[in-house]
N, C-alpha and C positions, 0 to 999 in steps of 0.2 A: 551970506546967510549960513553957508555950511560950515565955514571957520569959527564964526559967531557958536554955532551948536560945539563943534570938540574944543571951545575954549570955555565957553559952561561945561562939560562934562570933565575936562579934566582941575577945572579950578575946584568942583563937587569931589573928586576925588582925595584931594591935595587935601580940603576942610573934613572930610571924613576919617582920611585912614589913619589919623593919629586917634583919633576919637574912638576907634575899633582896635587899633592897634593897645591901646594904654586900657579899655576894655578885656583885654585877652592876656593882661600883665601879670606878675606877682608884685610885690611890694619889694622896691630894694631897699636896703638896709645896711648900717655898717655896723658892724658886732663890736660891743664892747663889751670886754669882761676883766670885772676888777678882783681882785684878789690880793688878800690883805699878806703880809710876812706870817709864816707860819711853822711853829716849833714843833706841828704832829707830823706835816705830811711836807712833800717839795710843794711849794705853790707854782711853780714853771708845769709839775706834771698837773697839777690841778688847771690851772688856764687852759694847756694843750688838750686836755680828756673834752673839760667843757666846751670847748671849739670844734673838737670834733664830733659830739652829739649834737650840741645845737646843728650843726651844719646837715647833720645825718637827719634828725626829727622836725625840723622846721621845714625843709628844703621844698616840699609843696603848699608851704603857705609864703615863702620870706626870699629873695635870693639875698645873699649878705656880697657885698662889695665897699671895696673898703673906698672908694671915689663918691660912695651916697651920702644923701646929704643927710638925711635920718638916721638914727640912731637905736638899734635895738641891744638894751643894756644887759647884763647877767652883773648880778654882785652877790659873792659868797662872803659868807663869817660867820663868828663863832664855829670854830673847825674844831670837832672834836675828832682824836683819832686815840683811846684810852682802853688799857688789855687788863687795866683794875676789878675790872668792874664782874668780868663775867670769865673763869675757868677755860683757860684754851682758845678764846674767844677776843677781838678787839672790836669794841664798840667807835662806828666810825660815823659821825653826825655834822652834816653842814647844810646851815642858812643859805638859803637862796632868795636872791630876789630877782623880779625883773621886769623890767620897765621897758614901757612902747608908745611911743605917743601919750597917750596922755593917763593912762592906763600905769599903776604899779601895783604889783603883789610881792606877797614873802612866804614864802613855804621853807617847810622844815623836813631834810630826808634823813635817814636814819637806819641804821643796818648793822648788825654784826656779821664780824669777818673772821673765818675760822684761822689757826695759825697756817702758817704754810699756802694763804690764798691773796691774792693780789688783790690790797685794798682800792687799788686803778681802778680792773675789774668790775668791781663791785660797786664803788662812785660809778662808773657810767652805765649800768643796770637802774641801779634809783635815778639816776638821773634823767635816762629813756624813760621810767618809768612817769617821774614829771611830770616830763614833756607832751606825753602823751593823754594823762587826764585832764581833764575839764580845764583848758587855758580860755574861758569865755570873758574872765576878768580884764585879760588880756586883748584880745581879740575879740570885741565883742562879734556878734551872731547876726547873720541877715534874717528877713524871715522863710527864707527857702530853708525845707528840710537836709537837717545835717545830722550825723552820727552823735547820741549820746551819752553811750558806755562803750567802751572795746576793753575791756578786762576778761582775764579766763574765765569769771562765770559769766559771758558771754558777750554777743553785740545787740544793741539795741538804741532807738530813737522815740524820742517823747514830741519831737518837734515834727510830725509824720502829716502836711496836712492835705496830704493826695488819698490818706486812705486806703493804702497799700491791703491788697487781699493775700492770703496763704497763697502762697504759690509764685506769687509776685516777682521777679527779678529788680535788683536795682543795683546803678553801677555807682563806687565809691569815687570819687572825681579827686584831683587836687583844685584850688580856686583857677585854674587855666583852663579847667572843666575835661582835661588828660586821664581816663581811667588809668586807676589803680587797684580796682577789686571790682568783681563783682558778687554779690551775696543774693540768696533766696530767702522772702520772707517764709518762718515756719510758726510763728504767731503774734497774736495780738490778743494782747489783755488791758483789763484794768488795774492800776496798782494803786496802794493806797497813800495818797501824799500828805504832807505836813499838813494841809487842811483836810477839812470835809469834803471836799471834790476829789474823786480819783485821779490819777493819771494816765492817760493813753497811751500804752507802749505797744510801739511794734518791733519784735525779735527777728533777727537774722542771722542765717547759718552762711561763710563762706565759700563759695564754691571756687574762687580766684583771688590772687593778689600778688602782685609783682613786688610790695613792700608791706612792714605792719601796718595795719588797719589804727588810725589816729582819732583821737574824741575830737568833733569840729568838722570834719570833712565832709564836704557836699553829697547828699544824695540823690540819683537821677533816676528816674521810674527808666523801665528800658523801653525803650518805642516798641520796639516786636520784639515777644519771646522768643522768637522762632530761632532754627537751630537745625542745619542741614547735615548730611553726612552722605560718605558713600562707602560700603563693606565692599570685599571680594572673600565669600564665603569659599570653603574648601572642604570637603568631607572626600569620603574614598573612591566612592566613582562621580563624585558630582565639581566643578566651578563654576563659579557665578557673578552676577554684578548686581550690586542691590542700590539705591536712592532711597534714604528717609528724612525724615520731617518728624521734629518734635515740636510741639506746644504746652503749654502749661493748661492743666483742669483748675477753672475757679474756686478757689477756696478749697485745694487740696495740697497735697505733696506730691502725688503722681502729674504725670506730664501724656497728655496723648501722641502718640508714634503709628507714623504712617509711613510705609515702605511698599516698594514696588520693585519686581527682580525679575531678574532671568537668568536662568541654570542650564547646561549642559551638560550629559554626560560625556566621559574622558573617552567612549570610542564613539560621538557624536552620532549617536543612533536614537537619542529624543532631545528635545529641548521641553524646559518647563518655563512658563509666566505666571509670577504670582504676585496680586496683592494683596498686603493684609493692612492690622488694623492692631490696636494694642495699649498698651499702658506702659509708663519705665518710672521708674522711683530712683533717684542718683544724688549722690551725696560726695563730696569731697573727704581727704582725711586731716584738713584743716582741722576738723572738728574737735578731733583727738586731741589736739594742741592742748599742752599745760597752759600755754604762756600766748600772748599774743604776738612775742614776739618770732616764733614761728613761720606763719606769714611769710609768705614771698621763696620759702623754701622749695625746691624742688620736689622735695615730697608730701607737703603740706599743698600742693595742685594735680594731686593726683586723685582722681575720681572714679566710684567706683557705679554700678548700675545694674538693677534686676530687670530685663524687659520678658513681655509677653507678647505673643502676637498669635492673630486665627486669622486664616486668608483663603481666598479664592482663588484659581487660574485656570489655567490650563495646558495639555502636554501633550505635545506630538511626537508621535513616535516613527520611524522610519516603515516599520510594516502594521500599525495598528492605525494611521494616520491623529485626529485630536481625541482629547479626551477632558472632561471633567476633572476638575486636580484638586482637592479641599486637603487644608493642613494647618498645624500650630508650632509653634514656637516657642522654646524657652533661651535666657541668656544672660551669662554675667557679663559684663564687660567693665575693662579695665582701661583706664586712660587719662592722657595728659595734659590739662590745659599750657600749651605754649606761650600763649601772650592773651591777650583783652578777647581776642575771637578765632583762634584756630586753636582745635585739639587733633591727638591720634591716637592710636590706642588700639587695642584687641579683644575680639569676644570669644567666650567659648559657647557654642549650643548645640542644642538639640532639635531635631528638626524630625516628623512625622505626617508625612504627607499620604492620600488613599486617591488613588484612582477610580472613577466612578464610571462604569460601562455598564446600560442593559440594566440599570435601579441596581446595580451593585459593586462593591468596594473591596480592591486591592491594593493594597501596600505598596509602595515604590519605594520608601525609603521611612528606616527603620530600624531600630538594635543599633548596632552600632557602626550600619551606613548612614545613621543621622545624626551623629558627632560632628560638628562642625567648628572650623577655625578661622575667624575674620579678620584682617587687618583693617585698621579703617580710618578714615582723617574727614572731620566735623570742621563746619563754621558757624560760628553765632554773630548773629544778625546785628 
């Protein structure tokens, strides 16, 4: 009987894991790209440029192997590559097409090229550029929410059917459901569409991205906002160790921030415990981005954040024993998202604490013994 059981359990196994495995796949593919003789441009550099974007902008929807048995096509023509037409300038124009399954389109990209500038260059910019808008022709759309604009004037989805609130986090997936960004909602409106019914859009600002953000890409509500961290503050006779806790406020921009510390002074003649309470507003410089092609840059994950905080504790002191400790908090802090869920970073603040003995209040830390300098390293949840 018990042989009978691990020979059901592993025959279950054997029927399932291809079924979870091919689930968790991309689509292979074998690239072909035709390219006709051409008397404007080399067509060898034209093939290699397209080979290598495709390879570059597909790469979280397609893996291309040349053993597959599918076929994802590119055909360029009508190549124009003509310095007639515009002063200083060569106008460089090619048909694309491309076909998938059962799926074909033809698009037309188009650009002048200053003298002196690598018309390559320039083909593989329009051609990221493509790649990157609305291929739904192509790949048609499940009905899970997916991105549906990433151009400079911004990102945003029509197809949103969780109802994402301000504040909202959601992570940008490739179809293996692998983060590659994650973004904050900062609104939702109504926009006006080719009919009478409006359309539902909800906007997103980047706060991450390991690559540029692509039209198509799966959208994932984040299970928990949540988002931990730990400081070690420093000011001139104080160090310290702090723990916080951020969350998002519904239908806002700010995030509430909960921290809990303890300080010491440097000839250990009191120690303080404080907690407090607060609000932090943080923004990446993704934002700034001309282009979306930016994205994934090192410094387009770099974040930046105002926090506040008012707390309670208390401080004992070597000849005064405990006391009553009220204080608040200001801070910038600057920082780096590393990958999908670890950042590090630095704050600078100000800190204002009053000792409360007898209904009344003295100072402990103040001017500019409450300059303070944190190092600090964060996980998102």
């Amino acid at each position: 009987m018990r042989k009978r059981s691990w020979r059901i359990l592993l025959l279950t196994v054997v029927i399932l894991f291809p079924v979870f495995a091919l689930g968790a796949s991309t689509d292979t593919a074998r690239l072909e790209i035709i390219v006709p003789p051409s008397v404007a441009v080399s067509s060898d550099v034209l093939r290699a440029s397209t080979s290598v974007v495709a390879g570059r902008e597909f790469d979280w929807r397609l893996a291309f192997s040349d053993s597959a048995t599918e076929i994802f096509r590119i055909e360029l023509s009508e190549i124009i590559y003509d310095d007639s037409l515009f002063t200083g300038k060569h106008l460089l124009q090619v048909t694309v097409g491309i076909g998938w399954r059962d799926s074909d389109i033809i698009r037309t990209i188009a650009c002048l090229v200053p003298e002196g500038t690598s018309w390559e260059t320039a083909y593989r910019q329009e051609l990221a550029k493509l790649f990157r808008s609305d291929m739904s022709d192509v790949f048609p759309s499940s009905d899970e929410s997916r991105l549906s604009h990433a151009m400079a004037s911004g990102y945003w989805t029509t197809s949103d059917a969780t109802e994402l609130s301000v504040g909202e986090r959601v992570w940008v997936t490739d179809t293996q459901g692998t983060a590659v960004a994650l973004m904050t909602v900062v609104d939702r409106f109504d926009f006006p569409g080719e009919s009478e019914q409006p359309v539902a859009v909800t906007e997103f600002s980047p706060l991450w991205a390991k690559r540029p953000i692509v039209v198509g890409m799966p959208l994932v509500r984040q299970k928990t906002a949540l988002s931990l961290s730990m400081a070690f503050p420093v000011s001139l006779e104080r160090i310290g160790m702090e723990a916080a806790v951020e969350l998002p406020i519904r239908g806002t921009l700010f995030r509430f921030s909960g921290k809990a510390g303890v300080d010491t002074l440097m000839d250990n003649s009191a120690y303080e415990v404080m907690a407090q309470a607060g609000l932090v507003s943080r923004f990446a410089l993704g934002i700034f981005g001309k282009s979306p092609d930016v994205l994934g840059s090192w410094w387009s994950n770099l974040q930046t954040a105002a926090l506040f905080h008012v707390g309670v504790g208390t401080r004992w002191h070597a000849s005064d024993g405990f006391g009553l400790l009220l204080g608040a908090e200001v801070e910038l802090q600057v920082s780096h998202q590393s990958s999908a869920h670890w950042y590090w970073g630095v704050s600078v603040g100000y800190r204002y604490r009053v000792l409360v003995e007898s209904g009344f209040g003295s100072s402990v830390q103040g001017n500019e013994r409450g300059i303070t300098l944190s190092p600090i390293a964060g996980w998102l949840w």
